[in-house]
MIDOGU-852532 format. One line per field, with one value per residue: chain; z, y, x of N, C-alpha, C in turn. Coordinates in pm, whole numbers, always signed. Example, Ala and Ser with C-alpha at 12.3 -4.5 7.8 and 13.67 -1.06 7.14 Angstrom:
c: A:A
n.c3: +780:+708
n.c2: -569:-225
n.c1: +1319:+1285
ca.c3: +780:+714
ca.c2: -450:-106
ca.c1: +1230:+1367
c.c3: +780:+787
c.c2: -330:+3
c.c1: +1320:+1290
end
This chain:
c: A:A:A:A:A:A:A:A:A:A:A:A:A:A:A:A:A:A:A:A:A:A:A:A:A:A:A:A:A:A:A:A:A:A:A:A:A:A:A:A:A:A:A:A:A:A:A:A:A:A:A:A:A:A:A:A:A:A:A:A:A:A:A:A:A:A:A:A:A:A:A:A:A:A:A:A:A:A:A:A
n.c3: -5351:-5577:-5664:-5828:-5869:-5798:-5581:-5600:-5278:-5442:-5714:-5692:-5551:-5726:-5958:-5824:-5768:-6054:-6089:-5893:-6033:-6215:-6138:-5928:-5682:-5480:-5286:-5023:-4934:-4732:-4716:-4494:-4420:-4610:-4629:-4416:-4310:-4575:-4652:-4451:-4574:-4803:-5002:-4970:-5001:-5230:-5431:-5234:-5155:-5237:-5482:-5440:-5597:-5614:-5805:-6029:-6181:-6220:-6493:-6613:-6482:-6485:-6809:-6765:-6598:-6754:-6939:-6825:-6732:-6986:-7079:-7174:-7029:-7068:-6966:-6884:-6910:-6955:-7064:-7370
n.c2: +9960:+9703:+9512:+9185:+8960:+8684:+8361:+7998:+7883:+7696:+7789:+8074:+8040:+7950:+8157:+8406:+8300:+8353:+8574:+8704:+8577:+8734:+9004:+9123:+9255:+9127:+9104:+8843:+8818:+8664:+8431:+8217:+8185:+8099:+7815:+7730:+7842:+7896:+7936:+8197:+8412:+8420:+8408:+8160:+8013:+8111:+8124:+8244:+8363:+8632:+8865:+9136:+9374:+9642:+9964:+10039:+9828:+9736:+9688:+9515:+9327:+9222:+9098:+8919:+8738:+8666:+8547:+8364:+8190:+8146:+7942:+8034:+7978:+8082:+7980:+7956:+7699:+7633:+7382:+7226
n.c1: +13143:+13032:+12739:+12824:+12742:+12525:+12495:+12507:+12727:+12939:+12951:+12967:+13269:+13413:+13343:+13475:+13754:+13778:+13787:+13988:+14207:+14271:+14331:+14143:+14019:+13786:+13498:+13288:+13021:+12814:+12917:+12998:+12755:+12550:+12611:+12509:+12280:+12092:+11887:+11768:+11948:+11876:+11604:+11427:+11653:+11808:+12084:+12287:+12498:+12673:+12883:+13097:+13236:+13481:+13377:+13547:+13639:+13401:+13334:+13538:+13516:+13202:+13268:+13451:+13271:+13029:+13152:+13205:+12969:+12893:+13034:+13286:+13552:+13859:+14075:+14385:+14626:+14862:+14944:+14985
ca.c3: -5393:-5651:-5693:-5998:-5886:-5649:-5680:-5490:-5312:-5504:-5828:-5632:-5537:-5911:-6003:-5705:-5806:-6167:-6082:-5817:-6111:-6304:-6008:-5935:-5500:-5447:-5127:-5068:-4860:-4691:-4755:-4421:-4410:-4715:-4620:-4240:-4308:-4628:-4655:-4343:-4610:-4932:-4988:-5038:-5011:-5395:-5476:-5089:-5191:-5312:-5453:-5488:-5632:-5645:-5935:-6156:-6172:-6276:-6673:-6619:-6428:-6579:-6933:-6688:-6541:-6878:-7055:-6722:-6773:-7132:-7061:-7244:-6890:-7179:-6847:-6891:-6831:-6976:-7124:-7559
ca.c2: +9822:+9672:+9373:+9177:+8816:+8592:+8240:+7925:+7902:+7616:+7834:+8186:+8035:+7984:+8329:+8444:+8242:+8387:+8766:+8729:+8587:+8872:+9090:+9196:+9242:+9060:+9105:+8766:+8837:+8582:+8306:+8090:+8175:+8036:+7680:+7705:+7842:+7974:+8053:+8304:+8521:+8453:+8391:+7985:+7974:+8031:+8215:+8311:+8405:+8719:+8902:+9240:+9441:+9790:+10009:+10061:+9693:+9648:+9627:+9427:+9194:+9161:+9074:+8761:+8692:+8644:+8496:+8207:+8232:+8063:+7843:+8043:+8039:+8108:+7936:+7933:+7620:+7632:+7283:+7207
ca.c1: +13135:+12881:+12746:+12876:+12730:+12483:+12481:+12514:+12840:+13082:+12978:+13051:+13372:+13443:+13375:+13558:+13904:+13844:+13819:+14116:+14326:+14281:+14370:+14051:+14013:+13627:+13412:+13204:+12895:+12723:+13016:+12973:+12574:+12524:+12644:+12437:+12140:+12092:+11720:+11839:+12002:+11822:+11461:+11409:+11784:+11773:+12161:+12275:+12665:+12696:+13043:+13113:+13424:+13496:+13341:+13614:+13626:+13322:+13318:+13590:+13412:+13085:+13311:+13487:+13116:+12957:+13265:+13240:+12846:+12849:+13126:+13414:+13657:+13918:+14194:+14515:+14717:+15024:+14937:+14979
c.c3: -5461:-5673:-5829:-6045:-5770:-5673:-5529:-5414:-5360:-5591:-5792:-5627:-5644:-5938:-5900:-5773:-5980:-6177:-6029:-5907:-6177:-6244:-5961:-5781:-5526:-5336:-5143:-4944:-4851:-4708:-4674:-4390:-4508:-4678:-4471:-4284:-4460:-4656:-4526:-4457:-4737:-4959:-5048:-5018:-5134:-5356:-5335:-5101:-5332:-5316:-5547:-5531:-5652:-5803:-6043:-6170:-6226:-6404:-6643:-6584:-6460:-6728:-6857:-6654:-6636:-6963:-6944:-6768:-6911:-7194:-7169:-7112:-6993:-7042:-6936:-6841:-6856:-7070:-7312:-7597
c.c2: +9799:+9576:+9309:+9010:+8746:+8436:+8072:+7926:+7826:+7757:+8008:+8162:+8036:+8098:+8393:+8440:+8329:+8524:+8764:+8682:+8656:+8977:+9139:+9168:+9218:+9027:+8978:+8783:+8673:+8426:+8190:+8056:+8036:+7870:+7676:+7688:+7941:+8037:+8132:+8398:+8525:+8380:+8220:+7952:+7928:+8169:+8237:+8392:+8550:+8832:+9034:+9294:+9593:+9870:+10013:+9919:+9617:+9596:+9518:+9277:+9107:+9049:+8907:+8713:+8644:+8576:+8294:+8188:+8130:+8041:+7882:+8118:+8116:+8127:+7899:+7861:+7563:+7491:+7320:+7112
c.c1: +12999:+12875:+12754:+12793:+12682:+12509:+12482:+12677:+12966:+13077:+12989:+13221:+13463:+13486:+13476:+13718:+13881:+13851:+13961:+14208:+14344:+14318:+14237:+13960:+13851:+13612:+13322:+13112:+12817:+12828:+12958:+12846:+12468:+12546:+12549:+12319:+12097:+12000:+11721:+11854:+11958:+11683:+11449:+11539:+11816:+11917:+12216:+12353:+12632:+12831:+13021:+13263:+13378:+13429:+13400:+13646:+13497:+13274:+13425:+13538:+13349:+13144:+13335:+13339:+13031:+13018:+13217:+13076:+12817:+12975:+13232:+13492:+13814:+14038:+14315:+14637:+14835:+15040:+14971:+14965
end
């Protein structure tokens, strides 16, 4: 597993929902920490939530992570 993404956790949960729609199985480290105590698991409680995915997963990833990143989610809602 590698890490692809820290962050706070609404905008983890984000990334999260947009890997898993792509199929793409994501580990989230520190999920319920993050909302307790989060300077516990990250220094200032700057980022606490961090999500990993498997290696061969990870170009894929990064491409979704950077596409959400500078706001092209490029979602699919069936709308016209």
């Amino acid at each position: 597993m590698v890490e692809v993404f820290r962050g706070s956790y609404f905008e983890a949960m984000n990334v999260r929902n947009l890997l898993e729609g792509k199929e793409i199985s994501v580990f989230t480290q520190n999920e319920y920490m993050s909302n307790i105590e989060p300077w516990v698991v990250a220094s200032g409680g700057l980022n606490p939530v961090k999500l990993q995915v498997d290696e061969l997963d990870f170009d894929a990833s990064k491409i979704i992570i950077d596409d959400y990143l500078n706001g092209n989610n490029n979602l699919e809602t069936g709308d016209q």
